[in-house]
C-alpha positions in Angstrom: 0.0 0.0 0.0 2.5 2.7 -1.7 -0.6 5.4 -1.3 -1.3 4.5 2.2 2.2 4.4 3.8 1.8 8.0 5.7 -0.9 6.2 7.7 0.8 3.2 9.1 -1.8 0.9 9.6 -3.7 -0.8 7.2 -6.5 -1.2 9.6 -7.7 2.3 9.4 -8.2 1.6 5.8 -10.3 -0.9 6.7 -12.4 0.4 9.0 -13.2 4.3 6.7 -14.3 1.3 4.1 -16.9 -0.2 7.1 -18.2 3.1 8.1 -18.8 4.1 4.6 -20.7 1.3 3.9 -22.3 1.7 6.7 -23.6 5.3 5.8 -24.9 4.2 2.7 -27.0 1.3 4.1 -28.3 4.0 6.6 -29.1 6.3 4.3 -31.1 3.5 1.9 -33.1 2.4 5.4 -33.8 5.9 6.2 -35.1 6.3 2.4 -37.3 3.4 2.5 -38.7 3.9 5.8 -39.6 7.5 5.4 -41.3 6.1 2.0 -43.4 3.4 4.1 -44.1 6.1 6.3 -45.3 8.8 3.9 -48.6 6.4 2.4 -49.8 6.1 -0.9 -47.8 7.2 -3.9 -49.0 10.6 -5.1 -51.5 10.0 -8.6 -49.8 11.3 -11.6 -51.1 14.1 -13.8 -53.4 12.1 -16.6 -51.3 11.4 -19.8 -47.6 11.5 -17.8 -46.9 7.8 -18.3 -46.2 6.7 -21.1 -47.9 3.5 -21.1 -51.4 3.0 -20.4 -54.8 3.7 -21.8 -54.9 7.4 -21.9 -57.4 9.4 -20.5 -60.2 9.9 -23.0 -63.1 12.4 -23.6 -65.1 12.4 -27.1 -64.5 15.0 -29.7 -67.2 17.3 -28.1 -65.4 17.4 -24.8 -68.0 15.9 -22.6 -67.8 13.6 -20.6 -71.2 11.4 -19.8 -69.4 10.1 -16.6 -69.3 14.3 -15.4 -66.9 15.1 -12.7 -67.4 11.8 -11.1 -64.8 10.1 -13.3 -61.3 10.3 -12.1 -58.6 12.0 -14.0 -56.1 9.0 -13.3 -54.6 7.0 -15.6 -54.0 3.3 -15.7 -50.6 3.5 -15.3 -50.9 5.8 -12.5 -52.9 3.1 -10.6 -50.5 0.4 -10.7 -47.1 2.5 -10.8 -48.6 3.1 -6.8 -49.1 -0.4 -6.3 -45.7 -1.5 -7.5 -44.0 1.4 -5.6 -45.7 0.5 -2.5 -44.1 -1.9 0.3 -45.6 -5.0 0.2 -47.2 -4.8 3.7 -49.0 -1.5 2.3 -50.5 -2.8 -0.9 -53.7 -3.3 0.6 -54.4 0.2 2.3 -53.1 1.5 -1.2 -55.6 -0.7 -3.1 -58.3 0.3 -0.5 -57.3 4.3 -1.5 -58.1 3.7 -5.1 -61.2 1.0 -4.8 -64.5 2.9 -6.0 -62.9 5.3 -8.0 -64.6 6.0 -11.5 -62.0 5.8 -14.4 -63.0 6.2 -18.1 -59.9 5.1 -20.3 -59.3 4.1 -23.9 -58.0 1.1 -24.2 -58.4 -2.0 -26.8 -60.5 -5.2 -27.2 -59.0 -8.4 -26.4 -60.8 -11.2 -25.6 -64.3 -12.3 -24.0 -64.7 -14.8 -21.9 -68.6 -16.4 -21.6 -69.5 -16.9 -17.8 -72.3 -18.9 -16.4 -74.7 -16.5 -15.4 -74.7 -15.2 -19.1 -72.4 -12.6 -18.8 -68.7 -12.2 -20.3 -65.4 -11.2 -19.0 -63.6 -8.7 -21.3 -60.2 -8.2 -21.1 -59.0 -5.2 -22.6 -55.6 -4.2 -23.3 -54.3 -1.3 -21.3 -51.2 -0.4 -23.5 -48.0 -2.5 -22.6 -47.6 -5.9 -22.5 -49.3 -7.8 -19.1 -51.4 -4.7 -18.8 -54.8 -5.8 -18.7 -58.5 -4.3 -17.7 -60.7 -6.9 -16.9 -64.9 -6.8 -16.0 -67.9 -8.1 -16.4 -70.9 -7.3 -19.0 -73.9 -8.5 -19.6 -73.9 -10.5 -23.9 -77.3 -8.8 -24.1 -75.9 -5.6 -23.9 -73.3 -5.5 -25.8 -74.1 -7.9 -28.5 -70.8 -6.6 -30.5 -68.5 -8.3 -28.7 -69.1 -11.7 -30.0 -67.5 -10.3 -33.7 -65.3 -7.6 -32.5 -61.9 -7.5 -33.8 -58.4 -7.6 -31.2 -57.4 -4.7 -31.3 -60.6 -2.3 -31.4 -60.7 0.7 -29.4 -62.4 0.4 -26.7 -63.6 3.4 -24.5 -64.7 1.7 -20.8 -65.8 3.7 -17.7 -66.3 2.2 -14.5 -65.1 1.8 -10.9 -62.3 0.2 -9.9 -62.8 -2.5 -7.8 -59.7 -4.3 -7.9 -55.9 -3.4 -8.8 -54.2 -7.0 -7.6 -52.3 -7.9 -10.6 -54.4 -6.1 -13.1 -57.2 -3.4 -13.1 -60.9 -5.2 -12.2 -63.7 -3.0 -12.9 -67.5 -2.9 -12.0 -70.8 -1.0 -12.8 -69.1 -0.3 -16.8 -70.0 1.3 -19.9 -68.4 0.7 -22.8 -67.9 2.9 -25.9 -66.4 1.2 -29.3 -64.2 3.5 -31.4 -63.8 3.4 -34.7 
């Protein structure tokens, strides 16, 4: 240790290396725990992720939801999920439960129930990003020849965010 010699103990090496290492774990624990601390991640202003259906309103600006229907974005939604501890998840989910969304997104699949309904899965912009709920055939008689890939206007509440978006009470709107 040419660079060292001056100090005439190797050991004091050593030990600035362990109590620099141990600032920066400090300062990560301090970081996360003030995070846990603060609650749920902050929504996003609509349209500032760049994945996700984006926030919609039809060419006359209106919006048959009125202010009801939440300015947040898909991506928003989950970004606070996945930012939040895992032993926060819930209260985070329970923040955004009941909220009314109205996003464009794009047909994917149906799925027939038993009870003569059909889970849609719509595709929220990147891949594994999915909106899922429940409609009555009757109403939307469509969706048995729809093509993947339609535009899809849906508004609803959320009512689940584990893994992907459920909603409930919808409407949907095709595009194009």
């Amino acid at each position: 240790m040419v660079a060292f010699e001056w100090i005439g103990n190797e050991k004091v090496l050593v030990g600035a290396g362990i109590a620099i290492a141990g600032a920066i774990i400090a300062w990560v624990l301090r970081k996360s725990f003030n995070r846990e601390r603060s609650g749920p991640v902050p929504m996003a202003r609509p349209g500032a992720h760049g994945r996700g259906p984006r926030q919609s309103s039809d060419a006359a600006g209106s919006n048959p939801e009125g202010d009801r229907s939440s300015s947040m974005t898909y991506a928003a939604a989950m970004a606070a999920m996945a930012a939040a501890p895992e032993s926060h998840r819930a209260s985070v989910e329970k923040h955004y439960i009941g909220k009314r969304v109205r996003w464009e997104t794009k047909f994917s699949s149906t799925k027939p129930q038993d009870d003569g309904t059909l889970l849609l899965s719509l595709a929220a912009g990147g891949l594994g990003d999915w909106v899922l709920c429940v409609v009555l055939s009757d109403a939307y008689p469509e969706l048995s020849t729809m093509h993947r890939g339609t535009r899809v206007l849906v508004s609803g509440e959320i009512e689940s965010l584990v893994g992907e978006v459920r909603l409930k009470n919808v409407q949907l709107q095709f595009l194009n």
